[in-house]
C-alpha positions in Angstrom: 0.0 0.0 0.0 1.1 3.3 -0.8 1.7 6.0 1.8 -0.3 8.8 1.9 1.5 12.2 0.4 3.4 13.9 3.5 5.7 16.8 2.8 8.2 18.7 5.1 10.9 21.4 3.6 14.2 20.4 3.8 17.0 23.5 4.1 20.6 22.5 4.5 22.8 25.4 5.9 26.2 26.6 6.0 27.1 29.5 7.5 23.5 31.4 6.7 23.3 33.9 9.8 21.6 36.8 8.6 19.4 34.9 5.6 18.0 31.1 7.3 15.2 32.8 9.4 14.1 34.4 6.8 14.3 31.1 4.4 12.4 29.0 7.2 9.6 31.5 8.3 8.8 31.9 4.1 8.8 28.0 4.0 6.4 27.6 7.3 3.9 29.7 5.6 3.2 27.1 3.0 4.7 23.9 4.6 4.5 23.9 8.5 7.2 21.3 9.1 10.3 22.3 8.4 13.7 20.5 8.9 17.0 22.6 9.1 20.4 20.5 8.7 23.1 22.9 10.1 26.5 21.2 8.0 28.7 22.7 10.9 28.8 26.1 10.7 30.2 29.0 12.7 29.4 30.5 16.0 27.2 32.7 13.8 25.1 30.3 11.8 25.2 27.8 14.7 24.0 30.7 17.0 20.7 31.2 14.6 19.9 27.5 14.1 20.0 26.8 17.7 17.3 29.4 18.0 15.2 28.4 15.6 15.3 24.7 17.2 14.7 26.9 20.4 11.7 28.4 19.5 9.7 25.6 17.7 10.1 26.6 13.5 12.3 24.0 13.0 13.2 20.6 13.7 17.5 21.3 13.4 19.9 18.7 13.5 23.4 20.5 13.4 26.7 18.2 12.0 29.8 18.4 14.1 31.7 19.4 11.1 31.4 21.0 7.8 30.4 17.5 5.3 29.4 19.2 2.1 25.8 20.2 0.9 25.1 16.9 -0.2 25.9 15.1 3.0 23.6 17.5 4.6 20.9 17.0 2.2 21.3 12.9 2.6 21.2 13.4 6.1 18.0 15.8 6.2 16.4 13.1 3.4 17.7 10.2 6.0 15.9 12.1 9.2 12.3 13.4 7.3 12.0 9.8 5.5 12.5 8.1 9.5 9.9 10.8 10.8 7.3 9.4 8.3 7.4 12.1 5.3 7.1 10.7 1.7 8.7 13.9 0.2 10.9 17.0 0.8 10.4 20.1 -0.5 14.6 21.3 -0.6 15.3 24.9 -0.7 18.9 26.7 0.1 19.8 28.9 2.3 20.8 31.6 1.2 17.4 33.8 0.6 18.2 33.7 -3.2 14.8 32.3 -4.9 11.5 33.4 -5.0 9.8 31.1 -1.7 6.3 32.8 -2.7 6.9 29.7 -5.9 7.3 26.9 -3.1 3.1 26.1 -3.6 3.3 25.1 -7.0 6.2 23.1 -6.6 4.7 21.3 -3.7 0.8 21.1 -5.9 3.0 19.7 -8.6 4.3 16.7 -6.3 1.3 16.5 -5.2 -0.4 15.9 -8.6 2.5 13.3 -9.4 4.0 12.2 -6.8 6.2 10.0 -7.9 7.8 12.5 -9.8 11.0 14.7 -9.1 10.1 18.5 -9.2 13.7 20.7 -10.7 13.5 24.1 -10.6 15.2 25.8 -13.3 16.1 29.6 -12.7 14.8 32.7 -14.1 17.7 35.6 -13.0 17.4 39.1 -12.9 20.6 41.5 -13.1 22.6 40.2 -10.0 23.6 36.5 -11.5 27.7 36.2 -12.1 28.8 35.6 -15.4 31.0 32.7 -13.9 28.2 30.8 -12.5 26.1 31.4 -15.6 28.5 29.8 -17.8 29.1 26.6 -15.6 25.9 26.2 -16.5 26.1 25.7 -19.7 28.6 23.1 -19.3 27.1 21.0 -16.9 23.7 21.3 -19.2 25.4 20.3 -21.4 26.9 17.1 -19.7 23.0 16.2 -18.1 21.7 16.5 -21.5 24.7 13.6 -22.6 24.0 11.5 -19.5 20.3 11.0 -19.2 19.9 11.0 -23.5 17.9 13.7 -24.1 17.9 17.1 -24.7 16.2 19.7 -22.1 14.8 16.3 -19.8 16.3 18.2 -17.3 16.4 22.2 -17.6 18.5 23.0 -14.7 20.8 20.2 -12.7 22.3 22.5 -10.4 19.5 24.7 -8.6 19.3 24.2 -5.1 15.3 24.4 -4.6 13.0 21.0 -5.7 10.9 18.1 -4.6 12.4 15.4 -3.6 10.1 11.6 -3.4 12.4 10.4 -0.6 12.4 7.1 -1.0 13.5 6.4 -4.9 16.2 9.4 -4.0 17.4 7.3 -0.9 17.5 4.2 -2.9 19.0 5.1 -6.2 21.3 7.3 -4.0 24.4 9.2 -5.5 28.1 9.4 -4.1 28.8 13.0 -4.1 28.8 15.1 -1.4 29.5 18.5 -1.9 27.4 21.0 -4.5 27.4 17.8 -7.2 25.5 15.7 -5.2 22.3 17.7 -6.6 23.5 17.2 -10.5 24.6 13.3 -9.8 21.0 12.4 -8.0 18.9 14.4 -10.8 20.7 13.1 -13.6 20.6 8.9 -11.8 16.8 9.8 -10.8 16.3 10.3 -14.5 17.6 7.7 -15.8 16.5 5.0 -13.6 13.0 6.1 -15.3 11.7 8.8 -12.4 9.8 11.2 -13.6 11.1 14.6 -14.2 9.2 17.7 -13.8 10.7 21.3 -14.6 9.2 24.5 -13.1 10.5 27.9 -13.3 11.8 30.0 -10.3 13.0 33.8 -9.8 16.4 33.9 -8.7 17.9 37.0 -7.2 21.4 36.9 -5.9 21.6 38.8 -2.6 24.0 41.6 -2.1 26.6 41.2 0.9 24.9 43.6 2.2 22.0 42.0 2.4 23.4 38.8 3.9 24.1 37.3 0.8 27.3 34.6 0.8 28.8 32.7 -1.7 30.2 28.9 -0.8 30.9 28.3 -4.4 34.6 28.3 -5.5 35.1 28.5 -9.3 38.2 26.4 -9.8 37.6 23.9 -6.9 33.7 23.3 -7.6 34.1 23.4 -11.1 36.9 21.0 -11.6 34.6 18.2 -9.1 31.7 18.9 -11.2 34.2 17.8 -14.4 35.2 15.0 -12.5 31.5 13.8 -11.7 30.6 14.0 -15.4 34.0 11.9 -16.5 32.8 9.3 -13.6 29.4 9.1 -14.6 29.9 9.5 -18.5 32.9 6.2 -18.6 30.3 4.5 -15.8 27.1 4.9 -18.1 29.7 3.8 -21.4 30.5 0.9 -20.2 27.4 -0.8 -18.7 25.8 0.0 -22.1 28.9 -2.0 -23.8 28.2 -4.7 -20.7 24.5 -4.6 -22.0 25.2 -4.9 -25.8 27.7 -8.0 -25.1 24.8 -9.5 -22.8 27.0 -9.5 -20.0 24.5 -7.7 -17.4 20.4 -7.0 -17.6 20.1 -3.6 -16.8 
């Protein structure tokens, strides 16, 4: 039997002080349980999830040391899936996308819930050329590894439904900002549905709170090494397949 649809957002953290409140409270006012996975941040970010544990808007479950986005997102999957929710609703940190959008993505889960929900980002002024063209490249890459043009819009965005189970089962070894390209692009191709809605993306000023975990060089050149493991690992179970050495 199939369990009934049960949602909670999802918001991994590192180092958010001055944007995570703001992130959770928007979230609450469309889905009322939130979990918060604090990937060991400083006294600062520690400081503000601890009082939002305090004061009842979020369950927060705080890693002794920094892991990597995608360790705190398996974690927070690990945690809402043990707590009895079927799906997460996962949405960064970092104040950057349009939360007033989180109802459709949530009514599209909803209306196929077997389905992973990707966000693909509509930017305004403030998006840096260098992220804008990494992009590109790793588009480019999805597009190569699940077969098909535009199947996926946008691997990278940080804000999308999750179906817990099938994303704990088919699981993904990265741990760091590829983990969210790796799981879309092995969801995909292990046959879940994909479905792509638009959100507004607005990168926040440091002024405004806004901070930046990625590193060009660093980030980029793991993301290359992802593709290169996944492309040769895809390659050569289809020459397995072809040779009728394995199924599937």
């Amino acid at each position: 039997m199939t369990a009934p649809f049960r949602l909670c957002a999802l918001v991994p953290t590192y180092d958010n002080p001055r944007t995570v409140r703001g992130v959770v409270m928007a979230l609450r006012a469309q889905v009322p349980d939130v979990f918060v996975v604090d990937d060991g941040s400083g006294e600062a970010g520690a400081r503000e999830c601890a009082a939002l544990a305090a004061e009842g808007l979020a369950v927060v479950h705080r890693l002794p040391h920094n892991r990597g986005k995608g360790a705190a997102m398996k974690e927070g999957f690990a945690r809402a899936l043990q707590a009895g929710f079927t799906h997460a609703l996962q949405v960064d940190a970092d104040g950057q996308h349009d939360l007033q959008q989180a109802r459709a993505f949530v009514e599209a889960s909803r209306a196929q819930p077997d389905a992973l929900v990707l966000a693909y980002p509509v930017y305004d002024g403030t998006a840096p050329k260098v992220r804008l063209a990494a992009r590109k490249v790793t588009r480019f890459w999805v597009d190569v590894e699940v077969g098909r043009s535009g199947l996926i819009v946008d691997a990278l965005i940080g804000f999308r439904v999750y179906p817990l189970e099938p994303t704990l089962r088919i699981g993904a070894r990265g741990n760091r900002m590829e983990y969210e390209v790796e799981i879309a692009v092995r969801m995909a191709r292990a046959g879940v549905p994909v479905v792509n809605l638009p959100v507004a993306v607005r990168y926040l000023s440091e002024a405004e709170g806004g901070i930046s975990h990625f590193r060009p060089v660093a980030d980029n050149l793991r993301l290359a090494w992802m593709h290169s493991r996944m492309c040769s690992s895809f390659s050569t179970r289809w020459c397995l397949r072809k040779l009728g050495l394995v199924r599937s």
